[in-house]
VEXMILUM-319464 format. One record per atom (N, C-alpha, C, O): residue number from 1; residue in one letter; chain; x, y, z. Coordinates in steps of 0.02 Angstrom, whole numbers, m for minus. Layout:
NODE  num  residuo  cadena       x       y       z
NODE  NUM        A       A       X       Y       Z
...
***
This chain:
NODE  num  residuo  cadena       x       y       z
NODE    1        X       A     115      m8   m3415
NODE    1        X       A      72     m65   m3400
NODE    1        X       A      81    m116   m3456
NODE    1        X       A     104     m97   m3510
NODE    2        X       A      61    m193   m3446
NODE    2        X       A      74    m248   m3506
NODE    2        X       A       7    m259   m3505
NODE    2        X       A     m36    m216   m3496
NODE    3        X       A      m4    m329   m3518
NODE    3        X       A     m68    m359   m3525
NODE    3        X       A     m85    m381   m3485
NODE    3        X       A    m145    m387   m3474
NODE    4        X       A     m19    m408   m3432
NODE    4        X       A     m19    m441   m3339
NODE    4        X       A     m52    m393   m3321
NODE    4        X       A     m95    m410   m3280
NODE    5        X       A     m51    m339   m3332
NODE    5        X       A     m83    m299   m3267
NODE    5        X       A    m147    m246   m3296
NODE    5        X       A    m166    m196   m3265
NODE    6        X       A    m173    m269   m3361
NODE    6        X       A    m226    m248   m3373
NODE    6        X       A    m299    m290   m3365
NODE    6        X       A    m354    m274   m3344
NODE    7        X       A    m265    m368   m3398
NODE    7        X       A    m296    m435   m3349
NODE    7        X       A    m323    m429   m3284
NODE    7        X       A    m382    m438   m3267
NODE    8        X       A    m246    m405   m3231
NODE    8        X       A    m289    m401   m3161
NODE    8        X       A    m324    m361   m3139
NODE    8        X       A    m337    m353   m3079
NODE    9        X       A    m349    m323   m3196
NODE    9        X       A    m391    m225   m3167
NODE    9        X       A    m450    m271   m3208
NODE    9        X       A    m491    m291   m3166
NODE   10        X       A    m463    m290   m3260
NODE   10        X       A    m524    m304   m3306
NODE   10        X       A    m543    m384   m3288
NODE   10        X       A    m595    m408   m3265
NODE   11        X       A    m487    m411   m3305
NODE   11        X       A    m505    m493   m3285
NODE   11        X       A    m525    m520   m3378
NODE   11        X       A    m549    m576   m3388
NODE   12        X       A    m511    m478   m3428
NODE   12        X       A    m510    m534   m3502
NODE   12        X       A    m450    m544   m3487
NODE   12        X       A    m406    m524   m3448
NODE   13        X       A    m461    m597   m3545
NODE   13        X       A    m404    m662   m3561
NODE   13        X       A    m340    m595   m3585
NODE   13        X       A    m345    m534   m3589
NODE   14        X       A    m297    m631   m3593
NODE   14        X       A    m211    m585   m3612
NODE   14        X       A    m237    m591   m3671
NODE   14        X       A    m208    m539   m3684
NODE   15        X       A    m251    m598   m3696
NODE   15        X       A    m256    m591   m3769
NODE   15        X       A    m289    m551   m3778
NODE   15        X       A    m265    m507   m3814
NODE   16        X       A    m346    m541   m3759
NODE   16        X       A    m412    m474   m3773
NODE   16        X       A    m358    m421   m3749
NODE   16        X       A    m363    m369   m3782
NODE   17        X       A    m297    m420   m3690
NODE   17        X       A    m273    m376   m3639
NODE   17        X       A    m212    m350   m3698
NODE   17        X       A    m207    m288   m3697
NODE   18        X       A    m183    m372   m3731
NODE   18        X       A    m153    m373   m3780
NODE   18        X       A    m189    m331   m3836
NODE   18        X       A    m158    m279   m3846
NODE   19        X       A    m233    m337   m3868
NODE   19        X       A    m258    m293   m3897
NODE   19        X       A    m280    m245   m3883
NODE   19        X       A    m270    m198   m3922
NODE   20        X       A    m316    m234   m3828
NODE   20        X       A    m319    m168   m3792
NODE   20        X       A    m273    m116   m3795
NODE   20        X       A    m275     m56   m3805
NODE   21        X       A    m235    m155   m3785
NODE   21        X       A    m124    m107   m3773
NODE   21        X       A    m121     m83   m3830
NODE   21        X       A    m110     m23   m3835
NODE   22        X       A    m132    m124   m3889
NODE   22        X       A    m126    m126   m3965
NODE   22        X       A    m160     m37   m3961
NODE   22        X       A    m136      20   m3961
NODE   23        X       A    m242     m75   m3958
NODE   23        X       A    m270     m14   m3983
NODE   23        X       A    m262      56   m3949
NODE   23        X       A    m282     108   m3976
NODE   24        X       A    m230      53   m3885
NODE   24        X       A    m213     111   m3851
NODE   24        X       A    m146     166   m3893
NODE   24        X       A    m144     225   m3910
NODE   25        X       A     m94     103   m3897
NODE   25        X       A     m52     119   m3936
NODE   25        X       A     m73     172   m3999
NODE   25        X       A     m58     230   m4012
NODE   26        X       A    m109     130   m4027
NODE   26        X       A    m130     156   m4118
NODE   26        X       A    m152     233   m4099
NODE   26        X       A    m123     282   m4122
NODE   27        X       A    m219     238   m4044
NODE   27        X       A    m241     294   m4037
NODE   27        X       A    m200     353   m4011
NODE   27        X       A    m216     411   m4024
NODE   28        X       A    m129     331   m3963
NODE   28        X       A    m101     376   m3950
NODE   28        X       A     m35     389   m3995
NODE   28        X       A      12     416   m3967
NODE   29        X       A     m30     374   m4056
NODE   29        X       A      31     353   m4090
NODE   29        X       A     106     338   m4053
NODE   29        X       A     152     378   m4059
NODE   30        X       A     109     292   m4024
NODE   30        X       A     166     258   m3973
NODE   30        X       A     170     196   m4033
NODE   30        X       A     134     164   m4071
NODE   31        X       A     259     205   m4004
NODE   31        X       A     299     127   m4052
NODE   31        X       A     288      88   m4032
NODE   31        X       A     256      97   m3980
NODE   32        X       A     297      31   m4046
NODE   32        X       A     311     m32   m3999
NODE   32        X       A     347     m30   m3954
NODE   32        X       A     324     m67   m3912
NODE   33        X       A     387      m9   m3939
NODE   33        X       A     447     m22   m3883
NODE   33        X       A     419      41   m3816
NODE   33        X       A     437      46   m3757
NODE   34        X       A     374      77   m3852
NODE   34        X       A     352     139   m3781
NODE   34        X       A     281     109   m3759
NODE   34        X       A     239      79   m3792
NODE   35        X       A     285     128   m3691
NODE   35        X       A     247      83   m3634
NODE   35        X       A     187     127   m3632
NODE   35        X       A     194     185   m3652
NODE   36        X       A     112     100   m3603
NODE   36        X       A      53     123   m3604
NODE   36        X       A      67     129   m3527
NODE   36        X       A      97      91   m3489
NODE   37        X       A      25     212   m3513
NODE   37        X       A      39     232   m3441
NODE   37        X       A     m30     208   m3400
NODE   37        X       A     m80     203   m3435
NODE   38        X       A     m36     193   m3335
NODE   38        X       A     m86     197   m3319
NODE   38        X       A    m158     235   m3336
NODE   38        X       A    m215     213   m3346
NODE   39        X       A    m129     305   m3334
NODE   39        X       A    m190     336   m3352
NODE   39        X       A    m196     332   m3425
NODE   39        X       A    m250     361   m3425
NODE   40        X       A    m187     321   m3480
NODE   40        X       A    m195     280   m3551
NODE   40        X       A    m261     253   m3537
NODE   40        X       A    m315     267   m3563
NODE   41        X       A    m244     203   m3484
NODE   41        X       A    m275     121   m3492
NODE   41        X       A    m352     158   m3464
NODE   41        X       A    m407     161   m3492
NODE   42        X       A    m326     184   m3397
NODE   42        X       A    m391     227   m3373
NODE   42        X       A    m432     245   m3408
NODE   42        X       A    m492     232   m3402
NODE   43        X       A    m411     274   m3444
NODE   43        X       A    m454     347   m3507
NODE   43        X       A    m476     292   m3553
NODE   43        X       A    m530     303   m3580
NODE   44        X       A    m450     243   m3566
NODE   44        X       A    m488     203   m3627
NODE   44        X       A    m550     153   m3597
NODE   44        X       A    m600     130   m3625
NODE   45        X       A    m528     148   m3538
NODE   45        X       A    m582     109   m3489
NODE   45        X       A    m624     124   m3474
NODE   45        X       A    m677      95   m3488
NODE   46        X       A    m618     185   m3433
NODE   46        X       A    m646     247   m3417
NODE   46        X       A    m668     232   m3346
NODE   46        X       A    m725     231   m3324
NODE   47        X       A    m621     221   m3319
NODE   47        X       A    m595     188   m3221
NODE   47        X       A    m545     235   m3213
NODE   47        X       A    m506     252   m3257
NODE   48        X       A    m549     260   m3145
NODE   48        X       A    m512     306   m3110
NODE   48        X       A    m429     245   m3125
NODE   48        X       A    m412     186   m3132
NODE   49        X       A    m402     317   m3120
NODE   49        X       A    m319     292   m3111
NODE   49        X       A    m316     264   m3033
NODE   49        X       A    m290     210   m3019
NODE   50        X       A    m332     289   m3007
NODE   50        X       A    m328     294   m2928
NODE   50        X       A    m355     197   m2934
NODE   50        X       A    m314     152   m2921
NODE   51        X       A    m419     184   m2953
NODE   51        X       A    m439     120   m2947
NODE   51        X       A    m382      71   m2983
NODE   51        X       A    m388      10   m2973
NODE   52        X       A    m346      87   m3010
NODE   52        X       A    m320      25   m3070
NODE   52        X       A    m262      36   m3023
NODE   52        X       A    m243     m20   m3005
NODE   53        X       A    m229      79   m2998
NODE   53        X       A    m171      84   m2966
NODE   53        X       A    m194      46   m2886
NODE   53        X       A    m144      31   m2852
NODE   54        X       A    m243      34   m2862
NODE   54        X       A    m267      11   m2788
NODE   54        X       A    m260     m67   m2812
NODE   54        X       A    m221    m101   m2778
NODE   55        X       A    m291     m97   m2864
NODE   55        X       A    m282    m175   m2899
NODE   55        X       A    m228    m176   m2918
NODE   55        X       A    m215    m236   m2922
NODE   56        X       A    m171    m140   m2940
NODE   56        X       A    m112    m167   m2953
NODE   56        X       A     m50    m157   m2881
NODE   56        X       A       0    m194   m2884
NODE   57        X       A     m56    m119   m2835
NODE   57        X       A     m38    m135   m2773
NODE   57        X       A     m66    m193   m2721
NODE   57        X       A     m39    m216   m2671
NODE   58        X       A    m118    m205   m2745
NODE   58        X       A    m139    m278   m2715
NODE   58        X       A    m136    m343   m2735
NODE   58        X       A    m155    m390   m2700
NODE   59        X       A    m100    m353   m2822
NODE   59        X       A    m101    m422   m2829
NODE   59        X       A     m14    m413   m2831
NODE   59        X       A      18    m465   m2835
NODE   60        X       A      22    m352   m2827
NODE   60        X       A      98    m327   m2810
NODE   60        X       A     133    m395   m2860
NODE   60        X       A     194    m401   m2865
***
């Protein structure tokens, strides 16, 4: 997932969506270059995978 598609599950600005990633990253010790999985974003949200995956097949 990027910040495009944490934006369209939450609706903050890319920038707040951007740090989010950040802080997901830090907590799961991931480099920069390795990608935050859906369920990451889930678990830090604390929203079903199933829901974030239904909003990102609909704005496709």
């Amino acid at each position: 997932m990027d910040a495009v598609d944490v934006h369209a599950v939450t609706h903050y600005s890319i920038g707040h969506c951007r740090r989010i990633l950040r802080k997901i990253k830090s907590l799961k010790s991931k480099l920069k270059h390795q990608k935050v999985t859906v369920e990451e974003v889930s678990e830090y949200l604390g929203i079903s995978s199933e829901q974030i995956r239904n909003v990102l097949q609909k704005t496709g």
